[in-house]
C-alpha positions in Angstrom: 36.5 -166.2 55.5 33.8 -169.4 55.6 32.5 -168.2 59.0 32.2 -164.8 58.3 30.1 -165.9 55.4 27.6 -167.3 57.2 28.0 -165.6 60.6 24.7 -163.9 59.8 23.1 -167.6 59.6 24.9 -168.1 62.8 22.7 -167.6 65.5 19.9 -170.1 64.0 20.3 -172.0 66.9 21.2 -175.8 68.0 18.1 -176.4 69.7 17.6 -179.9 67.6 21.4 -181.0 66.6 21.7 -184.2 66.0 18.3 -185.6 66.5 15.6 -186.9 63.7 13.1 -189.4 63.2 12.5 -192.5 61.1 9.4 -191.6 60.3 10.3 -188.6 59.0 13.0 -189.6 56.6 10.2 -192.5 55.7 8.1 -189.6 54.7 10.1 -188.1 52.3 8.9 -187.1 48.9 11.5 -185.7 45.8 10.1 -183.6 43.1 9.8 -185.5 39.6 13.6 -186.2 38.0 14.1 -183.9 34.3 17.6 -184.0 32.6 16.1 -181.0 30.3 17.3 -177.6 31.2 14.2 -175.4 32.5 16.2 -172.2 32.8 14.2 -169.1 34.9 12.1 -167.2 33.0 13.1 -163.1 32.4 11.4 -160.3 31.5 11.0 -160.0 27.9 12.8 -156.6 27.2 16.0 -155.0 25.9 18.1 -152.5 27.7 16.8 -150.1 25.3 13.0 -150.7 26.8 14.4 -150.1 30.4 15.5 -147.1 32.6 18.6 -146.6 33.2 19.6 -149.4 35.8 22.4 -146.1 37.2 19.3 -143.7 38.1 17.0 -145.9 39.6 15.9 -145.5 43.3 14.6 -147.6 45.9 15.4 -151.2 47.3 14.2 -154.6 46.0 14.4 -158.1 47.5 15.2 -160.8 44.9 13.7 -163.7 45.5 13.9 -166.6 43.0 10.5 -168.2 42.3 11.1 -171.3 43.6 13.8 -172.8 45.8 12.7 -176.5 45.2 15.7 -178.4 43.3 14.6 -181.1 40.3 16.3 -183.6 41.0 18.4 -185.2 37.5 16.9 -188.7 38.5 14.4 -190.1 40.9 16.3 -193.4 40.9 20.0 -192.6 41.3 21.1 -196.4 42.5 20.1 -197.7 39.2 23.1 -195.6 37.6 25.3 -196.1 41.1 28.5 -198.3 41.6 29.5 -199.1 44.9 32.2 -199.2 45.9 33.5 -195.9 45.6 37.2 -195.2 45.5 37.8 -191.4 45.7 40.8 -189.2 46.7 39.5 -187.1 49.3 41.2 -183.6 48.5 43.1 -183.6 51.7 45.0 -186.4 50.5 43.2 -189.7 52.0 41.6 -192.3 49.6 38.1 -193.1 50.6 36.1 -195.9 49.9 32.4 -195.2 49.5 30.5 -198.5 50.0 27.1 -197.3 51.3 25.0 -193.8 50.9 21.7 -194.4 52.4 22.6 -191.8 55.1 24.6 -189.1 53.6 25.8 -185.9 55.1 26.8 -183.3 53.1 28.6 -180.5 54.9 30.1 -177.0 53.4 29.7 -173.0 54.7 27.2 -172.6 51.6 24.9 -175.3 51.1 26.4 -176.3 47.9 27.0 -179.6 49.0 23.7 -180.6 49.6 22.3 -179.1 46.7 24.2 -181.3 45.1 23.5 -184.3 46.8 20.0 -183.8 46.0 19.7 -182.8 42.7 21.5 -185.7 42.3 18.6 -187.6 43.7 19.5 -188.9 46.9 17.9 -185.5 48.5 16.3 -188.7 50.7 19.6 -190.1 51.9 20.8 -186.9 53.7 19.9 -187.1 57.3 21.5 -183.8 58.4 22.4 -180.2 57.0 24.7 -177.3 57.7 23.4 -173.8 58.8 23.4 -173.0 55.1 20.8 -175.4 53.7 17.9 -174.1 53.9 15.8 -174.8 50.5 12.4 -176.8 50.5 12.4 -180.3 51.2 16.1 -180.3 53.5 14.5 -177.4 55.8 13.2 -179.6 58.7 16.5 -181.7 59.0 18.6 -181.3 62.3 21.6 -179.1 62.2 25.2 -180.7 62.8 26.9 -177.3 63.3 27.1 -174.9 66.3 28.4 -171.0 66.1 28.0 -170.9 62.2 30.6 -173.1 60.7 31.6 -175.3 64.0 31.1 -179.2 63.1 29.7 -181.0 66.1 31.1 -184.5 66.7 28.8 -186.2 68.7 25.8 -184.9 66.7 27.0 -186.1 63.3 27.6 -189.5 65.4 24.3 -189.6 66.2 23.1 -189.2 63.6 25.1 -192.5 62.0 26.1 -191.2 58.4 27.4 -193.3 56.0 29.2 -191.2 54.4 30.2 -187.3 54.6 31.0 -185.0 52.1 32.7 -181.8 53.1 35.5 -179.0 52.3 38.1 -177.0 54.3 35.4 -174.1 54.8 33.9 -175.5 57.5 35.4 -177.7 60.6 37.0 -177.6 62.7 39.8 -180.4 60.7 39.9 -182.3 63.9 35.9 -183.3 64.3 36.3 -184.4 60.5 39.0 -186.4 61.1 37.3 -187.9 64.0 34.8 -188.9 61.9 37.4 -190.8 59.8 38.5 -192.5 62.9 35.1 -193.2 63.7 35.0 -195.6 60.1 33.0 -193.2 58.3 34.5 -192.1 55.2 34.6 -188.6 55.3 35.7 -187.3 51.5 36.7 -183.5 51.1 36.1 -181.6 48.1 38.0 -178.7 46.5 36.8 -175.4 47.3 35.0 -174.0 43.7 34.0 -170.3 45.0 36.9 -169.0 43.5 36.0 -169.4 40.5 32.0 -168.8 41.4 29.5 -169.7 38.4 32.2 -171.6 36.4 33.1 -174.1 39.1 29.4 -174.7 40.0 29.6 -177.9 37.6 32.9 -179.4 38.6 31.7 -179.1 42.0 28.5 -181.4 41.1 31.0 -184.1 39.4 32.9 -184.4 42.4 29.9 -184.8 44.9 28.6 -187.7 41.9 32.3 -189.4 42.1 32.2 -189.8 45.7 28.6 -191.2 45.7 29.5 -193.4 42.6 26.9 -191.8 40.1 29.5 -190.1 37.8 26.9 -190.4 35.0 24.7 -188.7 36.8 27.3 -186.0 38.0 27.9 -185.3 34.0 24.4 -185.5 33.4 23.4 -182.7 36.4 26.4 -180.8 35.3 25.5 -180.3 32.1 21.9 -179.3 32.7 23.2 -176.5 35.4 25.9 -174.8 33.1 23.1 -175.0 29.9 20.5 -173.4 32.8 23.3 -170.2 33.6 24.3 -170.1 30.5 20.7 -169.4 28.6 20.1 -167.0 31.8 22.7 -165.1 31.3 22.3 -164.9 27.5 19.1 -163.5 28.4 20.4 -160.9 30.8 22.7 -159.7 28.1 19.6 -158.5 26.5 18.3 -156.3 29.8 21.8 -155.0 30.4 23.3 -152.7 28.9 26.0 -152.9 26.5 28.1 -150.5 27.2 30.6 -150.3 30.1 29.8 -146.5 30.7 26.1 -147.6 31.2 26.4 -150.6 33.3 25.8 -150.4 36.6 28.3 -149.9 39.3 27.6 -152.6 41.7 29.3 -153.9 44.9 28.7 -156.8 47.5 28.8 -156.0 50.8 28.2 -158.5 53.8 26.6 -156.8 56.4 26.8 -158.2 60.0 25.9 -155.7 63.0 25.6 -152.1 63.1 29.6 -151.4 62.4 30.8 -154.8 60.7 30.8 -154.8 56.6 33.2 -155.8 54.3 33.3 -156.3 50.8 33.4 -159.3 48.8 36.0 -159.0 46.2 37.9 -161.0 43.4 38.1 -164.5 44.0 35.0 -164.3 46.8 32.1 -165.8 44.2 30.3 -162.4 44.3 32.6 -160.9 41.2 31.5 -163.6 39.3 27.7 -163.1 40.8 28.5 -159.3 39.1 30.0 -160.1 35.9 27.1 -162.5 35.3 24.3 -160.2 35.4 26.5 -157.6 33.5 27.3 -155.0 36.1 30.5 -153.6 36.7 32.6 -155.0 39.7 33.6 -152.0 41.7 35.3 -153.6 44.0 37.8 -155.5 41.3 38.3 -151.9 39.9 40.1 -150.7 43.4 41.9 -153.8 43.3 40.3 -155.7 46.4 40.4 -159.3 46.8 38.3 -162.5 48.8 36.1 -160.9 51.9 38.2 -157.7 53.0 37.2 -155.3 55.2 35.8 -152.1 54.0 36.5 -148.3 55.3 34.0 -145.0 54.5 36.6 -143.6 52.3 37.2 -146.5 50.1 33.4 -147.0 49.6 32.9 -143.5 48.8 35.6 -143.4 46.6 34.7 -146.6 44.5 30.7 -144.5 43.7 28.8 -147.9 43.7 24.9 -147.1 42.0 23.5 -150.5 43.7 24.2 -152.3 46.7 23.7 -156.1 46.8 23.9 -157.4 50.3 22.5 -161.0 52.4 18.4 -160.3 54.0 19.5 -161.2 57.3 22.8 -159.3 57.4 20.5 -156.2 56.8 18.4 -157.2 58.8 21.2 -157.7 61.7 22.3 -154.1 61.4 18.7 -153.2 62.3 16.6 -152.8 58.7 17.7 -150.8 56.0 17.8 -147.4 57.1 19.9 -148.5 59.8 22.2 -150.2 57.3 22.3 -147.2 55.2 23.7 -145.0 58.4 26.7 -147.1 58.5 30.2 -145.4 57.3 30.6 -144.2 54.2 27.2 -145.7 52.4 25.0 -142.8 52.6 27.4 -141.2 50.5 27.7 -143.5 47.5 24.6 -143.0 44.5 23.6 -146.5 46.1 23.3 -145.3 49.3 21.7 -142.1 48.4 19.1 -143.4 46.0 18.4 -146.2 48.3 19.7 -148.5 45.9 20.1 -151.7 47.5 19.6 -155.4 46.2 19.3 -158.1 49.3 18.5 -162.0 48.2 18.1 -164.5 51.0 21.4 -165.6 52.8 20.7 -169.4 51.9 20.7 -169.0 48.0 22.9 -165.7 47.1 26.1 -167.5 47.2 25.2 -171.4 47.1 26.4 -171.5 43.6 25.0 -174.9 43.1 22.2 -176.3 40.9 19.9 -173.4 41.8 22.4 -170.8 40.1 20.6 -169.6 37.1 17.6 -168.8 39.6 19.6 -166.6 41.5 21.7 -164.8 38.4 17.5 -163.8 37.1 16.7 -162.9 40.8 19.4 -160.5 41.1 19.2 -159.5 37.3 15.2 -158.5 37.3 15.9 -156.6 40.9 18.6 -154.7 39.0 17.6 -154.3 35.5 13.3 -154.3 35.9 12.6 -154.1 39.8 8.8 -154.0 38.8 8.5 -157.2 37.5 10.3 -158.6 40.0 8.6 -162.0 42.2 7.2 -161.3 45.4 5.5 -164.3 46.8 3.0 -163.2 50.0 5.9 -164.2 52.4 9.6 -164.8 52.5 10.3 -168.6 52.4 10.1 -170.2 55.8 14.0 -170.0 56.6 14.0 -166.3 56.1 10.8 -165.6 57.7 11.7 -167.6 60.5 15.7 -165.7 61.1 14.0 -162.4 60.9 11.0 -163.3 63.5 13.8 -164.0 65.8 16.6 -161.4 65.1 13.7 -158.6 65.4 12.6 -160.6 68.7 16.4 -160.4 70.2 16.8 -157.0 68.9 13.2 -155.8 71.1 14.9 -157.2 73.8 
């Protein structure tokens, strides 16, 4: 499943694995630390001030209004003890005795969200194809075809530590690392359970770097953040289940290649959150499975949320909404489709209550929905060069 996730990300490129200068880690600059929740801020109205969220027509990007992450302290070391003994969750104890050059590794980006709102956004020296957000953009890729750890890039790049999980490998480079004396610590997979593992998921990133006051601290700021946002979506959506939208999540890759993400794939939660209803829970399917005309049809979704790039890899919209089966559901008829950048939608990490008011103001009050003057520099970038291969 992890590398269909981000197979869209995939062909970034490895033009600068495992390379990066002193100078530029030297150069680094974190936002200013706040432990206070600063939720997003939603329109101001109630369902009953809206149109109905069913009969609207037309698409909408989400984007949140800021990517940057606030880190919960600017001097994490003051609250860190080293070492760190952790069970990695692949069975291994690991001892953490040094994180000045931190890798943190997953198929979502999670990881490294973590590790920076955490405060040590200056320790990492390396990022997965899914980290994308301002301030880790410019660091040098350690991963190949989407999900593929590179060995000697990560060597090169003389971590002190990596943080990982099982969705992205493959198990052998990891333990290679191990073997190499780095302590490589893997942590449980939270996506299943989507917004409510987002602060477990924090405390084990803080355990391994030995800032577990922190890791409670940051943990308790996210889940106040989603928890205020969607208390304030409750508001725009309506209240009852006849009136709530229909919504499913489809990942787009190519002109023939969608499948639906299902119960237990992160997106159901995404759904539930900004009070839609889960179509694809209704019909019974489960994690990323594959989708066919007659099912989609069948299930009547009104909106369509999907990843920017994957629509763009099918050739735009209209060529998305050509493929099997969508031009026939309300969504695909009214145009009805919801895309959000393929490095935030399904991070599930500090930046969660930005994306649950993305997605809700696209759904619920597309008018009042940000637009900055250009995509943020990751997206811009991918689509410059999927639109230059597909000219080709």
């Amino acid at each position: 499943m992890a590398a269909l996730v981000v197979a869209s990300l995939a062909a970034t490129g490895c033009a600068n694995i495992g390379t990066i200068s002193e100078s530029g880690l030297d150069a680094c600059d974190m936002p200013e630390a706040s432990t206070d929740p600063n939720p997003p801020q939603l329109p101001d109205k109630t369902s009953a001030e809206l149109p109905d969220p069913r009969a609207m027509t037309g698409p909408t990007t989400a984007y949140t209004h800021t990517d940057q992450i606030v880190p919960i302290s600017n001097i994490p070391t003051e609250y860190q003890t080293l070492p760190s003994i952790v069970t990695s969750s692949d069975g291994p104890e690991q001892t953490v005795t040094d994180t000045t050059r931190i890798l943190a590794l997953n198929q979502n980006g999670g990881l490294a969200a973590a590790v920076y709102a955490l405060g040590f956004g200056c320790n990492l020296v390396g990022r997965d194809i899914a980290t994308g957000f301002s301030g880790l953009s410019s660091l040098p890729l350690v991963v190949q075809n989407g999900t593929e750890l590179n060995a000697e890039a990560i060597l090169a790049l003389q971590p002190t530590v990596v943080i990982t999980d099982t969705s992205i490998g493959p198990y052998d480079v990891q333990l290679q690392l191990r073997e190499a004396g780095i302590p490589v610590i893997f942590v449980p997979i939270v996506y299943t359970n989507g917004i409510q593992g987002v602060g477990s998921q924090i405390q084990q990133v803080a355990d391994a770097l030995g800032v577990s006051e922190l890791g409670g601290k940051l943990a308790d700021r996210t889940n106040q953040e989603i928890s205020q946002t969607i208390q304030a979506i409750d508001k725009m959506a309506p209240s009852s289940e006849a009136d709530k939208p229909r919504i499913v999540f489809l990942y787009v890759r190519g002109k023939s290649i969608y499948y639906w993400f299902g119960e237990g794939s992160g997106a159901d939660s995404l759904i539930q959150a900004i009070g839609g209803n889960d179509v694809a829970m209704e019909v019974g399917f489960e994690g990323m499975t594959p989708t066919n005309s007659e099912a989609l049809v069948k299930a009547a979704p009104d909106v369509i949320i999907a990843m920017t790039l994957g629509i763009a890899s099918a050739g735009g919209l209209d060529e998305m909404l050509q493929l099997p089966g969508i031009a026939q559901t309300p969504a695909g008829q009214n145009r009805r489709v919801i895309d959000m950048s393929d490095y935030e939608v399904m991070s599930f990490g500090p930046q969660t209550a930005q994306v649950l008011a993305a997605l809700a103001t696209a759904i619920y009050d597309p008018d009042e929905s940000y637009r900055p003057d250009e995509p943020p520099a990751m997206i811009k970038n991918r689509l410059q060069e999927i639109g230059q291969d597909q000219s080709k």
